[in-house]
C-alpha positions in Angstrom: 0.0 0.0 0.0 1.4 3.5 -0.8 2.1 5.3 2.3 1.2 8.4 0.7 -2.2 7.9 0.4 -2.6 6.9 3.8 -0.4 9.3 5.6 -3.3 11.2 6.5 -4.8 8.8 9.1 -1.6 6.6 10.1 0.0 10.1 11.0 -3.7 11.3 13.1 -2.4 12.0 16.5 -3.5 10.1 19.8 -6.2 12.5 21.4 -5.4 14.7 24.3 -9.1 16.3 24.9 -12.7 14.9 25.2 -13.1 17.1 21.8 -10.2 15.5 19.6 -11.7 12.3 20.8 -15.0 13.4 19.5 -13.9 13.3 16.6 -12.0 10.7 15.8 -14.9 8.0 16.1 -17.2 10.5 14.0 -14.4 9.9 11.5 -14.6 6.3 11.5 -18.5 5.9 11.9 -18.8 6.6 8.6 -17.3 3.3 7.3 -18.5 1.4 10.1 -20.0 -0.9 7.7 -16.9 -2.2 6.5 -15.2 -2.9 9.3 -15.9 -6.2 11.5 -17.4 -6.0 14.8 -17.0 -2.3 14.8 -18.4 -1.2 17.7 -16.3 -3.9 19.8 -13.2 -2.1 18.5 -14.1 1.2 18.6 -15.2 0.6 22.3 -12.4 1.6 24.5 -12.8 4.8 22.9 -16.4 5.8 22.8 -16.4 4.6 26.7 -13.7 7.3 27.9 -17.1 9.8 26.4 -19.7 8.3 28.4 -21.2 10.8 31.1 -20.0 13.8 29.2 -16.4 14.3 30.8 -14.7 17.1 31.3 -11.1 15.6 31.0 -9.8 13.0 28.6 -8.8 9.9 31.2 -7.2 8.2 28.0 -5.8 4.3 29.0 -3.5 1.9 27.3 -7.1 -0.2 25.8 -7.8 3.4 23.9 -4.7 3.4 22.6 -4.9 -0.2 21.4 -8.5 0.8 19.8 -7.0 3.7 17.9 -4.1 2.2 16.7 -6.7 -1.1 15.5 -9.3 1.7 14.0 -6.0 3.4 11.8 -4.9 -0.4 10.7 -8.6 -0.8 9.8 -9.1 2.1 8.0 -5.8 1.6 5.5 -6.2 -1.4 4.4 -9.1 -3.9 2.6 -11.7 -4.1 2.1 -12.0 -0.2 2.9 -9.6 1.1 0.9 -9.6 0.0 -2.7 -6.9 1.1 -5.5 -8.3 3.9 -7.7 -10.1 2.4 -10.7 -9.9 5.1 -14.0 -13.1 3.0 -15.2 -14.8 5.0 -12.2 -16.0 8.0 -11.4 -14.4 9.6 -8.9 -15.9 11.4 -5.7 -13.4 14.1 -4.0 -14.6 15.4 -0.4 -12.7 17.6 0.7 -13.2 20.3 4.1 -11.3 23.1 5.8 -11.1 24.5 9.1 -9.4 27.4 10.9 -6.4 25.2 11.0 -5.9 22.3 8.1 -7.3 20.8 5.0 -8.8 17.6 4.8 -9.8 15.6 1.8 -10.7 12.1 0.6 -10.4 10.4 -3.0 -13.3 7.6 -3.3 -15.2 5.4 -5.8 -18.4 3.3 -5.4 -16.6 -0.2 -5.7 -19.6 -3.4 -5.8 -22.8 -2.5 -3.8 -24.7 1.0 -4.5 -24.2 3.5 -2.3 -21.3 2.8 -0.2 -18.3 5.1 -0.9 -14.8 3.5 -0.5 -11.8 5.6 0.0 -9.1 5.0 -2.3 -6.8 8.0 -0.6 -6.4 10.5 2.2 -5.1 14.1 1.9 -4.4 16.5 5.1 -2.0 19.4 5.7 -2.0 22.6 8.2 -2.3 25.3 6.8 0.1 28.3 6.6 0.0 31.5 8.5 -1.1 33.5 5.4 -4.0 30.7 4.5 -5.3 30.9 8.0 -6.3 34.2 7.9 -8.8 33.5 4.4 -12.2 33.8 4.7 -13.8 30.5 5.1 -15.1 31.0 1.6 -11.2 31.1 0.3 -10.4 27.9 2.5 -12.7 25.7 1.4 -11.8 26.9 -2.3 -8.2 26.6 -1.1 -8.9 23.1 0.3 -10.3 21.7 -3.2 -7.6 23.4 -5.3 -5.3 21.5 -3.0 -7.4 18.0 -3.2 -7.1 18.3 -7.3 -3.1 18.8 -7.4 -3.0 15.9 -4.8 -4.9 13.6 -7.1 -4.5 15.3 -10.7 -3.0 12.1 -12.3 -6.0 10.2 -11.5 -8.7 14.1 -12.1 -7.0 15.4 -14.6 -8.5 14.1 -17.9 -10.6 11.1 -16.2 -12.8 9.7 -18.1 -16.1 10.5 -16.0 -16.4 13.8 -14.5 -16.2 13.7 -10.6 -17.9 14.8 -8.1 -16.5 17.1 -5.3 -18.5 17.5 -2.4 -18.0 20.0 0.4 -20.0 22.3 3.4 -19.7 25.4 1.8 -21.1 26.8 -1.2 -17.8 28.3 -2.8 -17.8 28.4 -6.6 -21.1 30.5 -6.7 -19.0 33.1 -4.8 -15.8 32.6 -7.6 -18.6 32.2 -10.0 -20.6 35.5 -9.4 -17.7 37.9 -8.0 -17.4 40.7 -10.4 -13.7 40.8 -10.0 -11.5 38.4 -9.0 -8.3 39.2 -6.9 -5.1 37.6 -8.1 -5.0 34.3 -6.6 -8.7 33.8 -7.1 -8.2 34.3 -10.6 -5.0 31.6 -10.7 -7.3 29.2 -9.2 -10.1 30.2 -11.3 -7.6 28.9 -14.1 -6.7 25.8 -12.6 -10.0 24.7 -12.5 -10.8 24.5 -16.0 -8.2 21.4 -16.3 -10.5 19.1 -14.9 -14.7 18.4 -15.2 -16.0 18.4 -12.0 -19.4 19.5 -10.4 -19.3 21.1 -6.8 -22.2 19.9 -4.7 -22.6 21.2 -1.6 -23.3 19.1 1.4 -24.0 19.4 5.0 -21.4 19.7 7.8 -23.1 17.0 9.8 -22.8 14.4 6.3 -19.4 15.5 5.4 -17.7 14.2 8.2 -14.7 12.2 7.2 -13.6 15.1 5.1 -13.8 17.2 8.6 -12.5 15.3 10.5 -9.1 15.3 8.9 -9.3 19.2 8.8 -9.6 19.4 12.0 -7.4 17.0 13.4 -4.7 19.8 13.6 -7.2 22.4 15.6 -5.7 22.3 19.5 -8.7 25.3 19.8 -11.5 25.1 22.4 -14.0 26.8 20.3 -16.4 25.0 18.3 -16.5 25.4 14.5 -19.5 27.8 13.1 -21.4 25.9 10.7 -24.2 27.1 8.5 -26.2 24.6 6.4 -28.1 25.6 3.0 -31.4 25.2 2.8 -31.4 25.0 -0.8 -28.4 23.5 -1.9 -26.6 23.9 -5.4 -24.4 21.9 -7.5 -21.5 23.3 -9.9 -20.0 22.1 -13.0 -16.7 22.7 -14.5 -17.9 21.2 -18.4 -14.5 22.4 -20.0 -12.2 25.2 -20.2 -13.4 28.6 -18.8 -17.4 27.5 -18.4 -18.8 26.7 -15.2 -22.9 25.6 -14.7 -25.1 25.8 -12.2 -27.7 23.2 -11.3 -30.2 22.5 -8.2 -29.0 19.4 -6.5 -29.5 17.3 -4.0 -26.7 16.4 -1.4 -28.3 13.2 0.0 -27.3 11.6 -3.3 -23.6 11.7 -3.3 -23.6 9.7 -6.8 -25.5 12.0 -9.1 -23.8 13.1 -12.2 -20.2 11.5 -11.6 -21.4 9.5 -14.7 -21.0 10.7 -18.0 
């Protein structure tokens, strides 16, 4: 297995609050259903949150639980080698700290999303001070250089799915400032749609974000009533089409 595409979890840090806890198992809860006798593993871990604590009493059985849920998570039948025959789903996130992102494909039954690769990094002191707008812009632009030998020029559009909805502000700004517009650029190498999502469904992405956030405060999070999807068609043209986040497989097909 390339370590590079599972750096992103085998490098996660051990929790040292009740909050970095939190969101570890949110992480892996989403691909519960691939991994056996889940909730025996994953118990050590969700016990230390029972009763609401205050501190994080971690013990040498968390430890072992974490450790088991990151072997879990990087290797089959979770994580599956990229397929070009495919289309490709990109989920990607961004907090006040770090970018997250993950590469997947729908491999055998309908529905359930396997990850193929991880991607997170902190960012730097000039991309923390974007607006969360420019982040989650920021954290996409980065997802698509990770993964451009598999994006760019696949043979299915893909799907990138995220909590904010960011190309109808790129879309719609009269002008764009420098970077905006280099971005703007880079997009049109690859055909992709933007759909947005909420928070509470994009978690794995999140998670990874915010993995490097030490930070007390919780994360403000608005949700679209009526979200919108976005698609990149070819060079310098970018659509706009109601859409419906629930179904994270509509139009990754050509």
């Amino acid at each position: 297995m390339d370590v590079v595409k599972v750096r992103a979890v085998t490098d996660w840090p051990a929790p040292t609050t009740v909050r970095e806890l939190q969101r570890f198992p949110g992480f892996a809860n989403f691909r519960r259903c691939f991994i056996r006798n889940y909730s025996s593993v994953a118990g050590p871990l969700t016990s230390l949150l029972k009763g609401k604590p205050k501190r994080l009493a971690w013990t040498d059985q968390a430890w072992a639980a974490f450790q088991q849920l990151k072997d879990c998570f990087t290797t089959a039948p979770i994580l599956q080698h990229p397929d070009p025959d495919l289309p490709f789903v990109v989920e990607v996130d961004a907090s006040s700290s770090g970018l997250g992102a993950v590469l997947s494909q729908h491999h055998g039954e309908p529905g359930k999303l396997h990850p193929c690769a991880f991607y997170s990094r902190k960012l730097t002191t000039a991309e923390a001070n974007y607006d969360v707008g420019n982040r989650e812009l920021l954290a996409i632009k980065a997802a698509l250089e990770e993964w451009r030998h598999w994006l760019e020029g696949a043979r299915h559009p893909f799907q990138a799915l995220t909590d904010h909805c960011n190309l109808e502000y790129l879309r719609g700004a009269k002008r764009l400032n420098s970077r905006q517009a280099r971005w703007a650029l880079f997009f049109t190498r690859f055909r992709f749609m933007v759909t947005y999502r909420p928070g509470s469904k994009n978690g794995k992405a999140d998670a990874l974000s915010w993995k490097f956030e030490r930070a007390s405060t919780d994360r403000a999070c608005t949700d679209r009533a009526h979200p919108a999807t976005h698609r990149h068609s070819g060079p310098g043209t970018l659509e706009h089409r109601g859409g419906d986040p629930a179904d994270s497989r509509r139009g990754t097909a050509s």
